[in-house]
C-alpha positions, -999 to 999 in steps of 0.1 A, spaced: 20 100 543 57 106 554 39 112 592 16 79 590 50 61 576 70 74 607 50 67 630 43 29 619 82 25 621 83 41 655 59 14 666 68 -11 647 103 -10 669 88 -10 703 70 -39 715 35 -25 726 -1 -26 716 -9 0 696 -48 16 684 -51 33 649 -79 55 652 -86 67 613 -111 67 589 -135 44 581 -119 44 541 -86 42 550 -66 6 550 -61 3 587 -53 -33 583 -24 -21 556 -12 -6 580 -13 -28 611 4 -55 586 37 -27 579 39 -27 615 41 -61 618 66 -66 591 89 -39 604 90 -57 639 107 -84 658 76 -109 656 73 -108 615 88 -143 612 54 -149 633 18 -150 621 -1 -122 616 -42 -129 620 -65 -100 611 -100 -103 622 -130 -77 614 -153 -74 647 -179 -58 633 -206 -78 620 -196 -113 635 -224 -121 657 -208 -124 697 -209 -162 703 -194 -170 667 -172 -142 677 -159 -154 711 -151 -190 692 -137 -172 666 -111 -157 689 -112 -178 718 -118 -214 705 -142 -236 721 -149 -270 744 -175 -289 745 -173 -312 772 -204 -334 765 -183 -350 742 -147 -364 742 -144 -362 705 -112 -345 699 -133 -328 671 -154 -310 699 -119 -294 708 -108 -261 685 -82 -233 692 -87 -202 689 -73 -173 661 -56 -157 695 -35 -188 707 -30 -190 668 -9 -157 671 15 -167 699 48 -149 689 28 -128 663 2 -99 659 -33 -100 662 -52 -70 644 -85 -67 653 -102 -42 631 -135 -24 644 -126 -32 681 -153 -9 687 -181 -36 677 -168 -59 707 -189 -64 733 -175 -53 768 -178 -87 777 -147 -96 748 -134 -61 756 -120 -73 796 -104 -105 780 -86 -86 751 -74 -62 777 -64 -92 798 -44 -101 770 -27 -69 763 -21 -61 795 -16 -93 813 -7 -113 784 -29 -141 801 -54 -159 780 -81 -179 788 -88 -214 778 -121 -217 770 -148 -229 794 -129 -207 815 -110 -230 840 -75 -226 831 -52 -193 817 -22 -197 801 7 -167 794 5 -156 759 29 -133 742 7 -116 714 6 -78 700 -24 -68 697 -29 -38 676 -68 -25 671 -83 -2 650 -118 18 650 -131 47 625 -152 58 658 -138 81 682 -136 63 718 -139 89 735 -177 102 725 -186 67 724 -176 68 759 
């Protein structure tokens, strides 16, 4: 425990994204929120979301938001969790259930911080931390 407590202040300090790769029984969302707390963003939100069972549209809104433009109904209009998190941390637990479709704009995100607006026609800069975590290892899934 003094290790897994070490490391999460090492990280907490430095402003990067950062995977936990552990268990599928272990609180890997406990953790990802200790990080948060010990960093500069923790007077910013902190959104966890669970990837895995969330069907991929519902998941894209979800994270994304969503436009419909055959209506101009400001209710067709919603924001996603991720523009929700500017400042803050967005955990996304199970990032191995994302399709690779969601996987290029996350990276996008992390390494760009660019998001984009849903329907696609416009990006805007976005400073989020994104920390992920899987029980999987990437590599054999690979």
């Amino acid at each position: 425990m003094r290790k897994v407590f070490t490391a999460i202040r090492k990280v907490a300090t430095a402003n990067i994204a950062v995977l936990i790769l552990a268990e599928a029984v272990t609180e890997k969302e406990m953790a990802a929120l200790a990080i948060h707390k010990q960093s500069t963003r923790r007077d910013h939100s902190f959104v966890a979301i669970k990837c895995g069972g969330i069907p991929e549209n519902l998941l894209t809104d979800e994270l994304f938001g969503f436009e419909r433009r055959a209506s101009v109904s400001v209710n067709d209009q919603r924001q996603g969790r991720i523009a929700n998190t500017a400042g803050g941390t967005l955990f996304l637990d199970e990032i191995d259930a994302l399709p690779p479709s969601l996987q290029m704009k996350i990276l996008r995100i992390v390494r760009d911080h660019v998001l984009e607006q849903p329907g696609g026609e416009m990006e805007t800069q976005i400073d989020t931390r994104v920390i992920a975590a899987t029980s999987i290892d990437l590599a054999q899934a690979a």
